[in-house]
N, CA, C and O atoms as CSV, one atom per row, in Angstrom:
chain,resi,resn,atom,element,x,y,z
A,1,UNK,N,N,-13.454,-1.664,-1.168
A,1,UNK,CA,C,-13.365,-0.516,-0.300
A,1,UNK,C,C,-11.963,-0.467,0.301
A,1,UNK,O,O,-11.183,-1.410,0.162
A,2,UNK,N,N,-11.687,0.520,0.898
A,2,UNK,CA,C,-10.556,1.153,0.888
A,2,UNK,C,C,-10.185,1.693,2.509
A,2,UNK,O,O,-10.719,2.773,2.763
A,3,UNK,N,N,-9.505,1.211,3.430
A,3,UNK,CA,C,-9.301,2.443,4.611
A,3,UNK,C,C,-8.055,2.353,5.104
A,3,UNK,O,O,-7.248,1.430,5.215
A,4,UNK,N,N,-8.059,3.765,5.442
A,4,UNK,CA,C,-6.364,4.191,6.313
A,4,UNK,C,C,-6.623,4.554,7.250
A,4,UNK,O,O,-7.521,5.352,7.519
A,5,UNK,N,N,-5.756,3.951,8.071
A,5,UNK,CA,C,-4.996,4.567,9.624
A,5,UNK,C,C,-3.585,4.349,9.569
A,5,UNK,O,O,-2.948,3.379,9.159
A,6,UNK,N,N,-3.126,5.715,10.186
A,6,UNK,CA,C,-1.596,5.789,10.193
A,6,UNK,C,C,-0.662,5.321,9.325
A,6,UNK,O,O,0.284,4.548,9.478
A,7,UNK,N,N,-1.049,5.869,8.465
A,7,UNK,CA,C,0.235,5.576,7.247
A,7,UNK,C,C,-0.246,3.995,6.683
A,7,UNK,O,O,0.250,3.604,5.627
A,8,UNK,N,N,-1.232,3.102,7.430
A,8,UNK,CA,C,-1.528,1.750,7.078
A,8,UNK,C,C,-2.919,1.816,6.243
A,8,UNK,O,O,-3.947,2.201,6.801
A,9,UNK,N,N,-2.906,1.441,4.946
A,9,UNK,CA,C,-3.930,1.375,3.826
A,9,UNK,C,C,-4.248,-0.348,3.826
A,9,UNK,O,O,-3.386,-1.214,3.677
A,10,UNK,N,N,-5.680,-0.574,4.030
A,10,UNK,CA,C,-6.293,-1.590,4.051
A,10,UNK,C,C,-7.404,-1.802,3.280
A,10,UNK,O,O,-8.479,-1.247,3.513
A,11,UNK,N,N,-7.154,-2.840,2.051
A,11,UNK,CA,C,-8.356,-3.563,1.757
A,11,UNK,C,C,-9.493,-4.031,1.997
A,11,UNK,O,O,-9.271,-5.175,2.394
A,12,UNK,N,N,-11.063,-3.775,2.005
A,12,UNK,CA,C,-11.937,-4.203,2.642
A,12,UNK,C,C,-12.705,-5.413,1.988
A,12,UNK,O,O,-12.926,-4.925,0.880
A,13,UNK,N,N,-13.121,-6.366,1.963
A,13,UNK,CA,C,-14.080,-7.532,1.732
A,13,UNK,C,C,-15.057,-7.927,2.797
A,13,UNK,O,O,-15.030,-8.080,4.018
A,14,UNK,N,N,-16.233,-8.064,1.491
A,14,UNK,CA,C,-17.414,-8.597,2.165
A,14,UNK,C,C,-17.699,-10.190,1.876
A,14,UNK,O,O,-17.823,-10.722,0.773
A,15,UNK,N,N,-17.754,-10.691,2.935
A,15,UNK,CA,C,-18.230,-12.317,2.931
A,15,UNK,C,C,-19.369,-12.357,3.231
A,15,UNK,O,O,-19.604,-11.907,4.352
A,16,UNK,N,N,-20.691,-12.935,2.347
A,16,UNK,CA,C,-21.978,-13.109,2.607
A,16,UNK,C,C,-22.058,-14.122,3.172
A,16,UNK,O,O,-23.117,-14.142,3.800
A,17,UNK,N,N,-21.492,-15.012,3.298
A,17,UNK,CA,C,-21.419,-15.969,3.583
A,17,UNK,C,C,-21.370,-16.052,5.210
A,17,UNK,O,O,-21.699,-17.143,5.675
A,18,UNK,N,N,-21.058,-15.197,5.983
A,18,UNK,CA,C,-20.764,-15.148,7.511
A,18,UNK,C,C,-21.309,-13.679,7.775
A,18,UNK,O,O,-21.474,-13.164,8.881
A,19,UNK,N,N,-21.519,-13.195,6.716
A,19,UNK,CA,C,-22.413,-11.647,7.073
A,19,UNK,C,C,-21.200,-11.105,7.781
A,19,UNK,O,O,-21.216,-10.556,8.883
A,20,UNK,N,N,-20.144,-11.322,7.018
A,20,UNK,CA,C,-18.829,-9.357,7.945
A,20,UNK,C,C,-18.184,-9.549,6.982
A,20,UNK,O,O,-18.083,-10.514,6.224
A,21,UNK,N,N,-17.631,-8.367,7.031
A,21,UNK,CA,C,-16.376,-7.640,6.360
A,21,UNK,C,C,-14.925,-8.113,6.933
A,21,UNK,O,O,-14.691,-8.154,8.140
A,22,UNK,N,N,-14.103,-8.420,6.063
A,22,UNK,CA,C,-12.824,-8.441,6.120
A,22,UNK,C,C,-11.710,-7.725,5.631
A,22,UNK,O,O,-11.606,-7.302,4.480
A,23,UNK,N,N,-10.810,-7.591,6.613
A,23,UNK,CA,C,-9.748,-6.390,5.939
A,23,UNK,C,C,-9.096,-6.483,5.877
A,23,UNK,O,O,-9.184,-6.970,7.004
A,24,UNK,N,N,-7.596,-6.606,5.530
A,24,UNK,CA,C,-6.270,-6.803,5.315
A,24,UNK,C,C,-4.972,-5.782,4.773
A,24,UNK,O,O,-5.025,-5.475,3.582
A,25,UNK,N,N,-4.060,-5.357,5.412
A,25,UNK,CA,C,-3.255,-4.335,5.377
A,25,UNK,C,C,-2.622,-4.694,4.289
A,25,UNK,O,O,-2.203,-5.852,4.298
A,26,UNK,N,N,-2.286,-3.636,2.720
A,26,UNK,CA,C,-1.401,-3.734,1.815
A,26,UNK,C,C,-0.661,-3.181,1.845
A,26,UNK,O,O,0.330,-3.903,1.734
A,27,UNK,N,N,-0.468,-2.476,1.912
A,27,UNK,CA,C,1.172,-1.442,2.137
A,27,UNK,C,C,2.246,-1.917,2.964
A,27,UNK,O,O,3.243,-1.200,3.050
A,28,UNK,N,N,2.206,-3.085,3.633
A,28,UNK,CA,C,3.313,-3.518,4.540
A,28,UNK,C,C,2.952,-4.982,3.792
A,28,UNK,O,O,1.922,-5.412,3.272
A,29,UNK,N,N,4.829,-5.755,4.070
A,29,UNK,CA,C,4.801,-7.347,3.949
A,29,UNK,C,C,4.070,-7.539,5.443
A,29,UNK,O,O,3.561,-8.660,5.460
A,30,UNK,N,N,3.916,-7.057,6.299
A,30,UNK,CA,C,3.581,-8.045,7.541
A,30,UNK,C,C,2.053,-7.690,7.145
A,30,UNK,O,O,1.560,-6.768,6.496
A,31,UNK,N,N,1.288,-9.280,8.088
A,31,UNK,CA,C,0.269,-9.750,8.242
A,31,UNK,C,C,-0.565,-8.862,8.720
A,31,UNK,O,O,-0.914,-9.264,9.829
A,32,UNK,N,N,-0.965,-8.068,8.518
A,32,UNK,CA,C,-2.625,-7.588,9.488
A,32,UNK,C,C,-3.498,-7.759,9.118
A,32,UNK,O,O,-3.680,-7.546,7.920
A,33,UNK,N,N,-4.380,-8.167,9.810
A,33,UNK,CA,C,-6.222,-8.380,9.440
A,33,UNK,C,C,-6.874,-7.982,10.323
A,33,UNK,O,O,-6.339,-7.621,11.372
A,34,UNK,N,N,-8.197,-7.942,10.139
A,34,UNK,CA,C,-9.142,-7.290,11.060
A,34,UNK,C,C,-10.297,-7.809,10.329
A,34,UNK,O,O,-10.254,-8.418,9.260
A,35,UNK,N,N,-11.721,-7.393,11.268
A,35,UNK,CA,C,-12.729,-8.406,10.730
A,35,UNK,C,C,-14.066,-7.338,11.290
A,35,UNK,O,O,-13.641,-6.535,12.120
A,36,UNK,N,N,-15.155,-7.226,11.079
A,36,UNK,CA,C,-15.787,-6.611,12.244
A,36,UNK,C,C,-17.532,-6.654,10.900
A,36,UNK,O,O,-17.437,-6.808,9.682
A,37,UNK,N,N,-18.547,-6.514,11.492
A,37,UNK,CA,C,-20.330,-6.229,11.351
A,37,UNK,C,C,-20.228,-4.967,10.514
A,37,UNK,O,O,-20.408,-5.048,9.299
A,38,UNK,N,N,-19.967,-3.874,11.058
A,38,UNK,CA,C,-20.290,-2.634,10.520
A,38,UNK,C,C,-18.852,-1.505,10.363
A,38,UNK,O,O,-17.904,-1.568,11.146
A,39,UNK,N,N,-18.926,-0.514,9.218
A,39,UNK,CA,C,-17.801,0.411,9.399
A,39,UNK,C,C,-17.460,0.618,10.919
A,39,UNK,O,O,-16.379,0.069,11.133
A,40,UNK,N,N,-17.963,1.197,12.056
A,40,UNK,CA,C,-17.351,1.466,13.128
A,40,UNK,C,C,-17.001,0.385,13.620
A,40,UNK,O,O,-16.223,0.745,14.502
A,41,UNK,N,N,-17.070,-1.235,13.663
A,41,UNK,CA,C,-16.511,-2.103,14.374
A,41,UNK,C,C,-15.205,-2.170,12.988
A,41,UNK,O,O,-14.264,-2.708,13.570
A,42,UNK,N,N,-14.811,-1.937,11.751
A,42,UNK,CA,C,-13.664,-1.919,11.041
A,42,UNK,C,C,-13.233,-1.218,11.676
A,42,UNK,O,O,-12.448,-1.625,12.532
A,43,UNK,N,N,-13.581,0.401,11.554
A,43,UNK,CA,C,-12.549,1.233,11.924
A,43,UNK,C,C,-11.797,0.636,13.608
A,43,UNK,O,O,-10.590,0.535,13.827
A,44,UNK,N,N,-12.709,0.380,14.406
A,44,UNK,CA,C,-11.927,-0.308,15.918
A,44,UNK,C,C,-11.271,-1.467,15.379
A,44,UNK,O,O,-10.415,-1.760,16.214
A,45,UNK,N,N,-11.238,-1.982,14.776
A,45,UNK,CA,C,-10.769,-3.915,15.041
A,45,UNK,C,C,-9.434,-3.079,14.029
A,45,UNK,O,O,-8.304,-3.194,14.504
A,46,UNK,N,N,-9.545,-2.367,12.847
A,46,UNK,CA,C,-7.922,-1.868,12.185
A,46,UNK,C,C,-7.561,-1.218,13.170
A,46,UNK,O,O,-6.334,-1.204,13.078
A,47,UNK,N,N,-7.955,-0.470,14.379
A,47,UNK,CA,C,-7.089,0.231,14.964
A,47,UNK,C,C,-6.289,-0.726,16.468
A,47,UNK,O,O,-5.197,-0.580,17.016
A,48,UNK,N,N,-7.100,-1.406,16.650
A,48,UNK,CA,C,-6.542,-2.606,17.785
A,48,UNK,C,C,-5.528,-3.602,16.756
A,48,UNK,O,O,-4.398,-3.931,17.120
A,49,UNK,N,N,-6.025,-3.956,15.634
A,49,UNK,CA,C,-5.122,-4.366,14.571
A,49,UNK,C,C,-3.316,-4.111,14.948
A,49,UNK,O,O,-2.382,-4.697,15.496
A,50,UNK,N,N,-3.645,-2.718,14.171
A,50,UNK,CA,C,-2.424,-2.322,14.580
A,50,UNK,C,C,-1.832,-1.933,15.726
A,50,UNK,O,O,-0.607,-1.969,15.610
A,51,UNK,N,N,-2.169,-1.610,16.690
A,51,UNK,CA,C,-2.023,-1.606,18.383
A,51,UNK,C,C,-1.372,-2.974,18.924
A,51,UNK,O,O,-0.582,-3.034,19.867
A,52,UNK,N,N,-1.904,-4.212,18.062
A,52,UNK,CA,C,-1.631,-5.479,18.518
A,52,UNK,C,C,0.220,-5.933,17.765
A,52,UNK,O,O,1.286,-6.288,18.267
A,53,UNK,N,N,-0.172,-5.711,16.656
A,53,UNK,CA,C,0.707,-5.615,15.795
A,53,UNK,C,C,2.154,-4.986,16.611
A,53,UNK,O,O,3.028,-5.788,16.938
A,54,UNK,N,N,2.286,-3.775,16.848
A,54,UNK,CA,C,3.054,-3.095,17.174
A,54,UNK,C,C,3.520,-3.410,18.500
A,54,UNK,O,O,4.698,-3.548,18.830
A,55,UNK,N,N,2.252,-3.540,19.415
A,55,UNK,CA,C,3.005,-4.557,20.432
A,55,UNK,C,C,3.325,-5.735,20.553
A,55,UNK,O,O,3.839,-6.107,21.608
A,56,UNK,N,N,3.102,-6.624,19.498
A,56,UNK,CA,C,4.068,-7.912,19.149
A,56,UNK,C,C,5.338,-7.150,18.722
A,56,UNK,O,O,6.288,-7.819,19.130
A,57,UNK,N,N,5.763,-6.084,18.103
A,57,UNK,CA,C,6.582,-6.326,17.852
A,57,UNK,C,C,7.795,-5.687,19.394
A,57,UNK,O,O,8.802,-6.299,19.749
A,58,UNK,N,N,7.479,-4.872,19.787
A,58,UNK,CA,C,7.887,-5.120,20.869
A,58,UNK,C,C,8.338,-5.552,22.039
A,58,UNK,O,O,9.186,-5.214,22.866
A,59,UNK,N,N,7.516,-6.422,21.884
A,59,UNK,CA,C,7.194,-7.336,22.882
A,59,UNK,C,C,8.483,-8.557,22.132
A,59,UNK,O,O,9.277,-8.987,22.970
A,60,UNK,N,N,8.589,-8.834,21.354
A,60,UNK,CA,C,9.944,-9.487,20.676
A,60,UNK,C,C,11.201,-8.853,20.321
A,60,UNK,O,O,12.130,-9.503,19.839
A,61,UNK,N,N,11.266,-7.511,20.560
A,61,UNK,CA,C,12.102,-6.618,20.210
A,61,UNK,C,C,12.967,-6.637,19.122
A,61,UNK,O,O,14.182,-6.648,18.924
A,62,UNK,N,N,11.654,-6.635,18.312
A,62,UNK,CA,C,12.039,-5.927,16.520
A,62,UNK,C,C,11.114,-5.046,16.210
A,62,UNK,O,O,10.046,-4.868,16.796
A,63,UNK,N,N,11.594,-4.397,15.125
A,63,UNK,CA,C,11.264,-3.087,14.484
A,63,UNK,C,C,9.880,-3.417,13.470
A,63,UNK,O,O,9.886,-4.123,12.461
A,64,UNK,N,N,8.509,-2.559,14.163
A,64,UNK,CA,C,7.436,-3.182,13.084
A,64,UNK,C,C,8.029,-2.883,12.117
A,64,UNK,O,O,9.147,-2.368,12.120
A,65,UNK,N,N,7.282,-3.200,11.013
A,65,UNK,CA,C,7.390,-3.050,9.316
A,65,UNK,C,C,6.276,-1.758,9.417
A,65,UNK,O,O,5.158,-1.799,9.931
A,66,UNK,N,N,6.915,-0.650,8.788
A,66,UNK,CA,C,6.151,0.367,8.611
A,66,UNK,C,C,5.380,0.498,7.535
A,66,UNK,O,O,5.303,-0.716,7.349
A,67,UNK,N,N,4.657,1.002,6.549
A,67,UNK,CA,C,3.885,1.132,4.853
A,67,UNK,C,C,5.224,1.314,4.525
A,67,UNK,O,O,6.198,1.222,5.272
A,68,UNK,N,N,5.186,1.578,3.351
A,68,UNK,CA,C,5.980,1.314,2.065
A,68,UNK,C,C,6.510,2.401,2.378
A,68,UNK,O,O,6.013,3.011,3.324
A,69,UNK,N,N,8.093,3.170,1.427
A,69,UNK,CA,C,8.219,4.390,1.891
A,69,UNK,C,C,8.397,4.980,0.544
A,69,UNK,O,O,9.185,5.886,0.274
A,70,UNK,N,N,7.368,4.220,-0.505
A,70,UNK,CA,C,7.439,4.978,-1.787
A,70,UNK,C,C,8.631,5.256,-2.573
A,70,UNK,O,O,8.758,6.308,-3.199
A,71,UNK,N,N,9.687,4.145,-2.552
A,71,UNK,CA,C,10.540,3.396,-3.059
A,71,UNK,C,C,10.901,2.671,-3.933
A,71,UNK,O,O,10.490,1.575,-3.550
A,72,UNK,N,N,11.263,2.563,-4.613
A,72,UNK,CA,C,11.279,0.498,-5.147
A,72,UNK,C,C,12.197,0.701,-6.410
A,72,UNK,O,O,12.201,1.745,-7.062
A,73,UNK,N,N,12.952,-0.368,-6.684
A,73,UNK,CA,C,13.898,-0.553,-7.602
A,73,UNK,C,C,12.869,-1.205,-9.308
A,73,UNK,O,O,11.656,-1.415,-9.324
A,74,UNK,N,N,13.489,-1.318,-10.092
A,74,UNK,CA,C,12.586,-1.291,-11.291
A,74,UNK,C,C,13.889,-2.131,-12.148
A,74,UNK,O,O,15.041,-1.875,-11.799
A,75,UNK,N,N,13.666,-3.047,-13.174
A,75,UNK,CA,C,14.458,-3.690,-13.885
A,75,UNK,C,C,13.379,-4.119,-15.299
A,75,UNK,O,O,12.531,-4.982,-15.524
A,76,UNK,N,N,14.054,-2.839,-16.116
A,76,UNK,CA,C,13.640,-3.018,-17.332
A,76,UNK,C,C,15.438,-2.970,-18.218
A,76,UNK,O,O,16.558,-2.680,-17.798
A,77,UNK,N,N,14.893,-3.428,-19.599
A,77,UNK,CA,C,15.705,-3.351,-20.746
A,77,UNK,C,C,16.452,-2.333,-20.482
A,77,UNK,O,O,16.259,-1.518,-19.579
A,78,UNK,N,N,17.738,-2.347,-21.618
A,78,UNK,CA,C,18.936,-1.970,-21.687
A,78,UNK,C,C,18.184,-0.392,-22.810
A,78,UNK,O,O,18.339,0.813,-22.613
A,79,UNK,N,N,17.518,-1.005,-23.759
A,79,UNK,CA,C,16.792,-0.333,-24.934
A,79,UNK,C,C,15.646,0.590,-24.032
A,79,UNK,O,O,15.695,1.815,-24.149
A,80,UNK,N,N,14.697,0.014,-23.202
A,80,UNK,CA,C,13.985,0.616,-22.722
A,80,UNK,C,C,14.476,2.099,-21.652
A,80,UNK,O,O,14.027,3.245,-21.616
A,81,UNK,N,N,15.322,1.574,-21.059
A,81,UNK,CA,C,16.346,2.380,-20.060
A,81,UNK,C,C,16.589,3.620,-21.191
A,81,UNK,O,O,16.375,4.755,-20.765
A,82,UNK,N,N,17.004,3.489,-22.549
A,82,UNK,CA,C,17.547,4.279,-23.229
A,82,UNK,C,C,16.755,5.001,-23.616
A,82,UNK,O,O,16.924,6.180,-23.302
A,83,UNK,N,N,15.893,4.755,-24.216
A,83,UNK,CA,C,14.578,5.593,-24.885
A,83,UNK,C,C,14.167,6.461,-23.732
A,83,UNK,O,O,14.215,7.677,-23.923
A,84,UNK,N,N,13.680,5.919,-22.300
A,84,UNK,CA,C,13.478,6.660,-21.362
A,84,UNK,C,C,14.054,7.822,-20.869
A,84,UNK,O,O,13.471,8.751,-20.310
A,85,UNK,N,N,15.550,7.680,-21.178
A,85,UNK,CA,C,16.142,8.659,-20.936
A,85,UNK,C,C,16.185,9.739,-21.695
A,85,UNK,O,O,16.537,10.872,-21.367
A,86,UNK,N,N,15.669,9.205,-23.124
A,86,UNK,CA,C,15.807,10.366,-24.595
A,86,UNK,C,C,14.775,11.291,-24.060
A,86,UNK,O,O,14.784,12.514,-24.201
A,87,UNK,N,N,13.907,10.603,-23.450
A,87,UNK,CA,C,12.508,11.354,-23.414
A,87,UNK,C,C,12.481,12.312,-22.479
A,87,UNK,O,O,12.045,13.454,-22.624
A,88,UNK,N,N,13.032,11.753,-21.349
A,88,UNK,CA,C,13.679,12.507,-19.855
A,88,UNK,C,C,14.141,13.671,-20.377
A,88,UNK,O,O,13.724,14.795,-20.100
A,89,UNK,N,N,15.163,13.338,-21.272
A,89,UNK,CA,C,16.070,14.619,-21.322
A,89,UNK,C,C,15.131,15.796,-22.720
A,89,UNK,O,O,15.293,17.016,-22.721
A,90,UNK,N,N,14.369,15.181,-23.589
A,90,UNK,CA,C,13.546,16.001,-24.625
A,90,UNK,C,C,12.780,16.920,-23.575
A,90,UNK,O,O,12.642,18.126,-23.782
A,91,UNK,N,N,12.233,16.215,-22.305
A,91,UNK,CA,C,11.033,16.637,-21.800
A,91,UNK,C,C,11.589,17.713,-20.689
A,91,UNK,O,O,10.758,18.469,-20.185
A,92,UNK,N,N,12.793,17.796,-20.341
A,92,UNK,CA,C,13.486,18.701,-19.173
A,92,UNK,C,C,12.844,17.737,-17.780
A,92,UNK,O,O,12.300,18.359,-16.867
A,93,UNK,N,N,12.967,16.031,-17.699
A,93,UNK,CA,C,12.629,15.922,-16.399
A,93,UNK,C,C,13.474,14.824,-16.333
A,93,UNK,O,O,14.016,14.199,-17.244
A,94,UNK,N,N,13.520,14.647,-14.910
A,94,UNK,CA,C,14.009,13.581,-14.680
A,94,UNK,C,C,13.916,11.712,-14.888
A,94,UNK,O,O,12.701,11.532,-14.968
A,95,UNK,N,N,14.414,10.692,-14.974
A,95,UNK,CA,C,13.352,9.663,-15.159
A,95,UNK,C,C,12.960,9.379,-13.913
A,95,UNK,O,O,12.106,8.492,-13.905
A,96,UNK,N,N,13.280,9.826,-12.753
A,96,UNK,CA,C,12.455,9.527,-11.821
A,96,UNK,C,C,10.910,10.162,-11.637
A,96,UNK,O,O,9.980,9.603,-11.057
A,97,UNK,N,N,10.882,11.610,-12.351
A,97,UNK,CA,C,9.631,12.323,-12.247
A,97,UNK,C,C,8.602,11.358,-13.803
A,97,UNK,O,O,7.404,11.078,-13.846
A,98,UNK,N,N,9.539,11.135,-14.694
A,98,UNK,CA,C,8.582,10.319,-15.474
A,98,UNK,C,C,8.218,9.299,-15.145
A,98,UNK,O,O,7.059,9.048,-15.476
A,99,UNK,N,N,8.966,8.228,-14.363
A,99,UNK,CA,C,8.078,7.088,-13.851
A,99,UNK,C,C,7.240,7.511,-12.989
A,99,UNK,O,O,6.332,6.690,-13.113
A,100,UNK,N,N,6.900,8.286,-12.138
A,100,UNK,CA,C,6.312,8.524,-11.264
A,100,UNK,C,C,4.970,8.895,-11.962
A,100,UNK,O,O,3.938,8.256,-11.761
A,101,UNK,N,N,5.074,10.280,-13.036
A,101,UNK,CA,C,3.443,10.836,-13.638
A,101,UNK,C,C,3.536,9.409,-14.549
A,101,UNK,O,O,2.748,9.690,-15.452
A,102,UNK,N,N,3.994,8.144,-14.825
A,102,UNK,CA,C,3.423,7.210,-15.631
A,102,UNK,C,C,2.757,6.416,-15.018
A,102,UNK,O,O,1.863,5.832,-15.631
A,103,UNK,N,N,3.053,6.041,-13.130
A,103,UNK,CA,C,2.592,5.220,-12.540
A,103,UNK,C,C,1.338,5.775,-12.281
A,103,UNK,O,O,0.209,5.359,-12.541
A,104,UNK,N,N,1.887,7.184,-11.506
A,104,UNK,CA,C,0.330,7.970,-10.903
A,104,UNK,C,C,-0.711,8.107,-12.442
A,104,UNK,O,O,-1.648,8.877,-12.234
A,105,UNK,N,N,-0.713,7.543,-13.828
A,105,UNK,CA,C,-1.755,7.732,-14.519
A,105,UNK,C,C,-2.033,6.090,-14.513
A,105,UNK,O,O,-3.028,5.485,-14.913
A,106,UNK,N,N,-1.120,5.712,-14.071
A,106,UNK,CA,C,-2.161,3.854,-13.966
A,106,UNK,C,C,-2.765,4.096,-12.823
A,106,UNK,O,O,-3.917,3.680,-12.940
A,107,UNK,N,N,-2.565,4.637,-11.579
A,107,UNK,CA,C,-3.128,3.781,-10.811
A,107,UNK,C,C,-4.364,5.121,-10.776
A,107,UNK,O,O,-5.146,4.942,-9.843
A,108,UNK,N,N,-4.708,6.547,-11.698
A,108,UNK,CA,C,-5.811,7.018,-11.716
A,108,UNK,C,C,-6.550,6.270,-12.891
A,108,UNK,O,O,-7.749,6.529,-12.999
A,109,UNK,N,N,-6.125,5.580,-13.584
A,109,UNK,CA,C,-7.154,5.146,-14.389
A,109,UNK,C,C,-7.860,3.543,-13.282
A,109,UNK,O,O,-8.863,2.865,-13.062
A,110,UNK,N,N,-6.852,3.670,-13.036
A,110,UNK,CA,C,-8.014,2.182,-11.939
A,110,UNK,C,C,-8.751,2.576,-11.008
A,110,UNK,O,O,-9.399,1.736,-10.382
A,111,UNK,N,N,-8.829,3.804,-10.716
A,111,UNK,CA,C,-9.504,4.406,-9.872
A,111,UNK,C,C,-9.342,3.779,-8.094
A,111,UNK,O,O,-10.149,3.581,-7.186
A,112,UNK,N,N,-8.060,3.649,-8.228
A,112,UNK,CA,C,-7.397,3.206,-7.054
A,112,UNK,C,C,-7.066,4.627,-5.622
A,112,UNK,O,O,-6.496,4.325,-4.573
């Protein structure tokens, strides 16, 4: 399972083992977790989560880590780079718009 608040996308797990759910923020390197019985104690414990979060970082005076900003550098082949570009330019797009409809069809086939 799956939940967002504020730009922050979190993983959900169930432990039978202690009977609750656990959650953990992916879209940022920093640490958040949260823990809670039922959806409405998730949705509170991610939102104090991040409330807590943000005032640590304050409270130390640095800049939280925000989600991702849909970014990221990529290091493929010299050959691969090339072909990509043949295709870019056959297709009238950019290779930034082709990596993008190649990623957005992985991550719809995972049903992510």
């Amino acid at each position: 399972m799956v939940m967002q608040r504020r730009g922050y996308i979190a993983t959900i797990e169930y432990d039978e083992s202690v009977g609750r759910f656990h959650g953990s923020v992916t879209n940022t390197r920093a640490v958040i977790t949260f823990e809670g019985e039922t959806g409405r104690d998730l949705e509170r414990e991610f939102d104090t989560s991040i409330r807590d979060y943000e005032a640590m970082c304050a409270e130390e005076g640095i800049e939280p880590e925000r989600p991702y900003s849909g970014r990221f550098v990529i290091r493929i082949s010299p050959e691969i780079h090339a072909q990509l570009a043949a295709i870019a330019a056959i297709t009238e797009k950019s290779l930034n718009e082709l990596a993008r409809e190649a990623l957005e069809q992985v991550v719809a086939s995972r049903g992510a």
